[in-house]
MOPAC internal coordinates of N, CA, C and O (Angstrom, degrees):
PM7 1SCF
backbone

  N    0.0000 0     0.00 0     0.00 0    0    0    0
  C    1.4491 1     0.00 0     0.00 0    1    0    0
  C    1.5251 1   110.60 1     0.00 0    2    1    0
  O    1.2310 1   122.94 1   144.84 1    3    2    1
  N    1.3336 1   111.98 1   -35.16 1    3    2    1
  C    1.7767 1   123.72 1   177.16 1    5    3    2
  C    1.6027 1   106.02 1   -55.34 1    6    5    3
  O    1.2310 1   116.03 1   132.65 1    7    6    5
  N    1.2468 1   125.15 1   -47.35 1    7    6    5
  C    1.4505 1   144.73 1  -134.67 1    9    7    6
  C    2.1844 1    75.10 1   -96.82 1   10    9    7
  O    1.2310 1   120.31 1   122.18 1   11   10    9
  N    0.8507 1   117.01 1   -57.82 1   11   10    9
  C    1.2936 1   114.18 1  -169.94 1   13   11   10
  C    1.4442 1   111.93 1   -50.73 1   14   13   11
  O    1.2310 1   119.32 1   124.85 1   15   14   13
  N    1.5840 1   118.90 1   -55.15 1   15   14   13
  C    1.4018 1   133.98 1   168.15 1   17   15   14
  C    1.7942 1   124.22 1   -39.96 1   18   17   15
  O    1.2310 1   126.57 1   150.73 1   19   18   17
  N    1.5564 1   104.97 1   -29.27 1   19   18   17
  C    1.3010 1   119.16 1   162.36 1   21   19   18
  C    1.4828 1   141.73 1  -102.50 1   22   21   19
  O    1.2310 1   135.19 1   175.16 1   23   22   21
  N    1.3657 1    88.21 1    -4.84 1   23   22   21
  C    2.0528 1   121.36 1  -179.73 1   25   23   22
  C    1.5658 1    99.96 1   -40.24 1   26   25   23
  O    1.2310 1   121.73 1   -25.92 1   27   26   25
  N    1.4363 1   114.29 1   154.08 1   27   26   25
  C    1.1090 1   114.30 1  -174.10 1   29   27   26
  C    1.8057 1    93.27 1   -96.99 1   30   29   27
  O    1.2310 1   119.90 1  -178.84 1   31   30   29
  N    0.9363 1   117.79 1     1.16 1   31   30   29
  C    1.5877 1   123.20 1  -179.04 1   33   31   30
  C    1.4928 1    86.05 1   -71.96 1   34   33   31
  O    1.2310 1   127.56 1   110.46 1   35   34   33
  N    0.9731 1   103.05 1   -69.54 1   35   34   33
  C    1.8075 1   115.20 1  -152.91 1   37   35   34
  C    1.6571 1   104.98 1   -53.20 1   38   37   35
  O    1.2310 1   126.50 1   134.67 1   39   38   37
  N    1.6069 1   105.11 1   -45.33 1   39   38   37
  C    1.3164 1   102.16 1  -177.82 1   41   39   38
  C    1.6164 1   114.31 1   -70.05 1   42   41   39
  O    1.2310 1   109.57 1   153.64 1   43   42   41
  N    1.3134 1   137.17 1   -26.36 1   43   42   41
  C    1.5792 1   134.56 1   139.66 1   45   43   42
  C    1.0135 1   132.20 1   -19.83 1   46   45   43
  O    1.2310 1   131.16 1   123.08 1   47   46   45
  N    1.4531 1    96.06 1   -56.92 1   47   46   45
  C    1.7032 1    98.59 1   170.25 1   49   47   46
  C    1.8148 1   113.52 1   -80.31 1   50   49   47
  O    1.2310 1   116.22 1   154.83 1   51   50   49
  N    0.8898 1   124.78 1   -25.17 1   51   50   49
  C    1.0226 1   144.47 1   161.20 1   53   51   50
  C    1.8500 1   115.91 1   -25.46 1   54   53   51
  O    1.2310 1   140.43 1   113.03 1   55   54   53
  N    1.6495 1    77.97 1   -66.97 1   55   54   53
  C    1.5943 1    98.69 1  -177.45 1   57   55   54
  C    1.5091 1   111.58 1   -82.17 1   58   57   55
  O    1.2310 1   109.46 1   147.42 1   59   58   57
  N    1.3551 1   137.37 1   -32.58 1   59   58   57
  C    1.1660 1   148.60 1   128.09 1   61   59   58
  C    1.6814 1   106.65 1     9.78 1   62   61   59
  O    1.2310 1   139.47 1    87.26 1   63   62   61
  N    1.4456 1    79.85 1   -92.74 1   63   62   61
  C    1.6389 1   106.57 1  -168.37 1   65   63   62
  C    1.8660 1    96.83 1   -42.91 1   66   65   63
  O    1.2310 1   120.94 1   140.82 1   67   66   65
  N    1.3862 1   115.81 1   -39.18 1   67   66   65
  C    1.8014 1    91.63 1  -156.84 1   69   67   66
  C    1.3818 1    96.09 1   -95.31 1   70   69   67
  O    1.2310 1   115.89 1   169.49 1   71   70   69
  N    1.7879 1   125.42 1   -10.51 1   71   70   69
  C    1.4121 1   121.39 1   175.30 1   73   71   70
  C    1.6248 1    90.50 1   -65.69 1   74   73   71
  O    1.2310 1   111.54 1   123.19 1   75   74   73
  N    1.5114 1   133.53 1   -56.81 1   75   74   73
  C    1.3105 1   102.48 1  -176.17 1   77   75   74
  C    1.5146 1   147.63 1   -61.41 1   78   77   75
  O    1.2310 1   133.07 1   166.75 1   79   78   77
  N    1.4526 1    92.35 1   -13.25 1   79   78   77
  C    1.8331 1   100.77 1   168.37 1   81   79   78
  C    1.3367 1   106.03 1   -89.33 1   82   81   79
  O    1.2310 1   114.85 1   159.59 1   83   82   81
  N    1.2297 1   127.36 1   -20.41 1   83   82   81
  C    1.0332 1   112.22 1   167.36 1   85   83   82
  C    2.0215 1   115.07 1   -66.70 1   86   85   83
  O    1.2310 1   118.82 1   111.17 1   87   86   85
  N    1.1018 1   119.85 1   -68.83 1   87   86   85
  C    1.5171 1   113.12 1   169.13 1   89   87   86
  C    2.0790 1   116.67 1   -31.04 1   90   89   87
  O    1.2310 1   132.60 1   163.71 1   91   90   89
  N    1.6134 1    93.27 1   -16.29 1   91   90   89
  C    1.7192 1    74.82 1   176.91 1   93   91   90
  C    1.2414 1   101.09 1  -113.70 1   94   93   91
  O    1.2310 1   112.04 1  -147.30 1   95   94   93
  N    0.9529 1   132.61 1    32.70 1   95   94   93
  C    1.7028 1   156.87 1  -170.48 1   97   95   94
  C    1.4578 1   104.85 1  -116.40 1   98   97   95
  O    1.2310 1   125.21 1   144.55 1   99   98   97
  N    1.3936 1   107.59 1   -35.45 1   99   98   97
  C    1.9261 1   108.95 1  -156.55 1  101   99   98
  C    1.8485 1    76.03 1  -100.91 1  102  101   99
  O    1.2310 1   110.66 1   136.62 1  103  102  101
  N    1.6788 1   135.17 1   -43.38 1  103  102  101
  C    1.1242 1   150.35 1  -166.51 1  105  103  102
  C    1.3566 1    84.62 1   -43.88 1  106  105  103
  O    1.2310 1   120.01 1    92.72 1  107  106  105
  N    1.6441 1   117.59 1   -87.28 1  107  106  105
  C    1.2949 1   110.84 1  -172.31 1  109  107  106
  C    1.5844 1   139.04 1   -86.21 1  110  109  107
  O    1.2310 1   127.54 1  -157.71 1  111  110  109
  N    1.5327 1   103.09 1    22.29 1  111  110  109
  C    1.7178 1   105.12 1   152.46 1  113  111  110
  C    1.2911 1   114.22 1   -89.38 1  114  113  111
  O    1.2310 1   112.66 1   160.17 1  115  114  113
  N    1.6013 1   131.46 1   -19.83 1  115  114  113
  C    1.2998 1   153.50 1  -167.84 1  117  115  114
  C    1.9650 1    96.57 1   -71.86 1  118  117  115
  O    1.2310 1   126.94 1   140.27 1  119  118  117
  N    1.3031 1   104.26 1   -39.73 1  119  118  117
  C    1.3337 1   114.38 1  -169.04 1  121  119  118
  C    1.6305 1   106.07 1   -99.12 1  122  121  119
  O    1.2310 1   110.80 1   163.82 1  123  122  121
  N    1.1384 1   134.92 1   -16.18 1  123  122  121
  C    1.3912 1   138.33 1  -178.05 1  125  123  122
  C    1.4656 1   102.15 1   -62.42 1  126  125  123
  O    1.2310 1   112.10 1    -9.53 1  127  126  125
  N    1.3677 1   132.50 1   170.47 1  127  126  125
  C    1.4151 1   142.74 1   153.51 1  129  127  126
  C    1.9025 1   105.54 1  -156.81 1  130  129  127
  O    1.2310 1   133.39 1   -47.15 1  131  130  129
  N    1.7428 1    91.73 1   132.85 1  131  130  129
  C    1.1737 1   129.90 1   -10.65 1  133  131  130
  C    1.3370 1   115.69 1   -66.96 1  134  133  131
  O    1.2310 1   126.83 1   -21.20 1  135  134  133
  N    1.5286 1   104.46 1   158.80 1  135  134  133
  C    1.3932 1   139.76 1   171.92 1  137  135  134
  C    1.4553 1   102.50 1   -55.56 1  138  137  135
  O    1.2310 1   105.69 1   -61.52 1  139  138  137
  N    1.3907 1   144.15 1   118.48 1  139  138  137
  C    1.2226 1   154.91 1   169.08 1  141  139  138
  C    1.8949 1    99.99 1  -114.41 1  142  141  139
  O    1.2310 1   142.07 1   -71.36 1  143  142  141
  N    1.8406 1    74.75 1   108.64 1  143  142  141
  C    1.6984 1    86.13 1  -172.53 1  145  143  142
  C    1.4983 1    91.64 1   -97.24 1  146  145  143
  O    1.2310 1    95.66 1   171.46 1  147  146  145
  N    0.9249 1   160.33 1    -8.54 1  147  146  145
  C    1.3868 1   143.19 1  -179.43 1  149  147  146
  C    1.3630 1   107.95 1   -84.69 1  150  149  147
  O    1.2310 1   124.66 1   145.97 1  151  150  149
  N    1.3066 1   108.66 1   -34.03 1  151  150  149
  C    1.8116 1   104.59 1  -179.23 1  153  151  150
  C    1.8590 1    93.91 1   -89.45 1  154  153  151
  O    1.2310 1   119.03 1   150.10 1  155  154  153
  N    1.0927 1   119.46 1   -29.90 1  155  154  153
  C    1.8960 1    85.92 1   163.49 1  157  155  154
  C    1.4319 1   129.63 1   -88.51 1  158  157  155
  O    1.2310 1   110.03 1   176.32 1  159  158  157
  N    0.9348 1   136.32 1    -3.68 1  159  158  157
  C    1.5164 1   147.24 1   131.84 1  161  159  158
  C    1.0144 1   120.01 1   -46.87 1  162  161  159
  O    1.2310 1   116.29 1   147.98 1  163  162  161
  N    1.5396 1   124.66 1   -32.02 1  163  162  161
  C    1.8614 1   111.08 1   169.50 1  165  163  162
  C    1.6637 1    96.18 1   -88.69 1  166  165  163
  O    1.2310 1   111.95 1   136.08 1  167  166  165
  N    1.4581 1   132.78 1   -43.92 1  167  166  165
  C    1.5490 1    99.45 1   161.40 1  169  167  166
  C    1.2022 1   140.89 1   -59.91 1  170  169  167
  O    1.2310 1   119.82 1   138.69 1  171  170  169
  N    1.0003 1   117.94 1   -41.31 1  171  170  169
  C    1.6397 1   126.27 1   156.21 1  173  171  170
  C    1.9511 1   105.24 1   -14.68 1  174  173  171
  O    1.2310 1   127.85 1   104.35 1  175  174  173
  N    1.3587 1   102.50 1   -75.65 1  175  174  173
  C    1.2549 1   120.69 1  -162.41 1  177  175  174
  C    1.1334 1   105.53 1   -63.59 1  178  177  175
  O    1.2310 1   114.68 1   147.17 1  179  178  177
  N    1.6649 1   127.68 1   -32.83 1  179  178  177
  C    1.3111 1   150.18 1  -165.28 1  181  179  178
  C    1.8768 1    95.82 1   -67.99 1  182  181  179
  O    1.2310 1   135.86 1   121.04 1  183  182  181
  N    1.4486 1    86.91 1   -58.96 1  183  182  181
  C    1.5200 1    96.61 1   175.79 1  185  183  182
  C    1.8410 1   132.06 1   -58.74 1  186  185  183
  O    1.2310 1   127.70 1   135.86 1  187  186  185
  N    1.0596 1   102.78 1   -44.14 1  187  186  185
  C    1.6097 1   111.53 1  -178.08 1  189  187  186
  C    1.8674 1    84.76 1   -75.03 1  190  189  187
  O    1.2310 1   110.06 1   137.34 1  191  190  189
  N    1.1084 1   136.27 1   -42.66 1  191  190  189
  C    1.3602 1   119.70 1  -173.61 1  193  191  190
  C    1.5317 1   112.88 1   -64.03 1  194  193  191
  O    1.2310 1   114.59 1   161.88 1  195  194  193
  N    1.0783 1   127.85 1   -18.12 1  195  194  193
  C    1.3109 1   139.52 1  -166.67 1  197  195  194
  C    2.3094 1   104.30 1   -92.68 1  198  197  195
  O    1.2310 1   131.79 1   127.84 1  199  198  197
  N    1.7652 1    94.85 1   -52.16 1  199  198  197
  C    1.2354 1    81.79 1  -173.89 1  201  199  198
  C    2.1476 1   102.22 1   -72.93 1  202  201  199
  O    1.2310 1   122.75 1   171.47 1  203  202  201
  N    1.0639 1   112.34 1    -8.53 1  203  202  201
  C    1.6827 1   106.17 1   175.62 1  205  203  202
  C    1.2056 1   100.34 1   -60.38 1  206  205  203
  O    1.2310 1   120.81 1   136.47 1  207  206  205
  N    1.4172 1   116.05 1   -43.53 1  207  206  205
  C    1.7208 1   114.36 1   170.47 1  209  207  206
  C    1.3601 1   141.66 1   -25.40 1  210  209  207
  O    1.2310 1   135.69 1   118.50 1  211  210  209
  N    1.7509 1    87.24 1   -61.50 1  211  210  209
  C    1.1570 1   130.82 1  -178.81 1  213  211  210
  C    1.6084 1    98.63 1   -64.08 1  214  213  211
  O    1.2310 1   118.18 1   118.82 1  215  214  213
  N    1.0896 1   121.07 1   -61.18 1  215  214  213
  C    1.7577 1   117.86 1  -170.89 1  217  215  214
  C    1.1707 1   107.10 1   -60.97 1  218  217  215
  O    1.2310 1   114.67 1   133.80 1  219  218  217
  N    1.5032 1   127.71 1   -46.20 1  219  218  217
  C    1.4746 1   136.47 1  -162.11 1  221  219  218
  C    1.9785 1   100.06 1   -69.62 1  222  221  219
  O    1.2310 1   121.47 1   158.15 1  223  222  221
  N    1.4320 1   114.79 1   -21.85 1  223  222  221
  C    1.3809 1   116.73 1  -171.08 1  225  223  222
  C    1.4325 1    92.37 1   -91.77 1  226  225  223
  O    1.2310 1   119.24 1   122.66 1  227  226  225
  N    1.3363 1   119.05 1   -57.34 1  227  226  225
  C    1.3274 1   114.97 1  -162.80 1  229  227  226
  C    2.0072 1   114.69 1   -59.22 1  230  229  227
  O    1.2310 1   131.90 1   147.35 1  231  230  229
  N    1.3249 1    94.62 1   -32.65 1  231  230  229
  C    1.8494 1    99.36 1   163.22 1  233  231  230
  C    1.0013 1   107.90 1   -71.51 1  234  233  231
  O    1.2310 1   104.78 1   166.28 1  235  234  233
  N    1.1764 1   145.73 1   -13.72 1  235  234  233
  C    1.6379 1   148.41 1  -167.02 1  237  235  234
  C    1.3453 1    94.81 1   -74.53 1  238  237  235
  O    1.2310 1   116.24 1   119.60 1  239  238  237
  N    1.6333 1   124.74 1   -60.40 1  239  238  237
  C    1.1671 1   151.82 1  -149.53 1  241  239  238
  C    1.4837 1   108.80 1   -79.52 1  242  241  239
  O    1.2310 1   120.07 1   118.07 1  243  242  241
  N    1.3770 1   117.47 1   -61.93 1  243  242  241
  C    0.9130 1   147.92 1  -175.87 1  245  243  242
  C    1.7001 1   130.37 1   -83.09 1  246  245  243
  O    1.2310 1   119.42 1  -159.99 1  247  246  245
  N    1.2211 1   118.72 1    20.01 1  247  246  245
  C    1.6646 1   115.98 1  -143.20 1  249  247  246
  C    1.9771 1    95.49 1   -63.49 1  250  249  247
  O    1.2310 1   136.20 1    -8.57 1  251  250  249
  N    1.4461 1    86.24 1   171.43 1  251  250  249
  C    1.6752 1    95.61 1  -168.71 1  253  251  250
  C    1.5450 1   111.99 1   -67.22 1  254  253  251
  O    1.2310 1   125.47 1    -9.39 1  255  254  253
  N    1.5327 1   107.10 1   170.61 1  255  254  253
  C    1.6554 1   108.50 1   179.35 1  257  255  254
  C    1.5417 1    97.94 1   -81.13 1  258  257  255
  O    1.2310 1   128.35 1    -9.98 1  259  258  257
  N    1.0740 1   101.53 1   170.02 1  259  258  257
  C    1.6353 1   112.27 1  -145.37 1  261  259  258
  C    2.3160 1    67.68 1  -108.90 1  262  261  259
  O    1.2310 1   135.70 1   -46.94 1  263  262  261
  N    1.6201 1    87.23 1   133.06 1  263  262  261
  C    1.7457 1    79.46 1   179.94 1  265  263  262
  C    1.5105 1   117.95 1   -92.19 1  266  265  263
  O    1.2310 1   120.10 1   180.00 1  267  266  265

């Protein structure tokens, strides 16, 4: 049950899950006025750091077909 809680599955989805609150996070600072560009630029950045995550796990998981 431990081994599951630390799975690299779980942590995917994991990371998943907060890249998407994050996009509805950037959604509604994008829509606020005023526009506070420093706090959407640290999600922004927050975000692209998260989906590198995301790619680097999902190749982890997944590696390519052997050609």
């Amino acid at each position: 049950m431990d081994d599951n809680l630390h799975s690299p599955q779980r942590r995917l989805i994991e990371l998943r899950m907060e890249h998407a609150d994050l996009n509805n996070l950037i959604d509604q600072a994008a829509q606020q006025s005023p526009l506070d560009d420093l706090v959407l630029r640290r999600l922004k950045k927050r975000r692209l750091l998260l989906r590198d995550q995301i790619a680097k796990l999902e190749a982890e998981l997944e590696p390519p077909e052997p050609a």
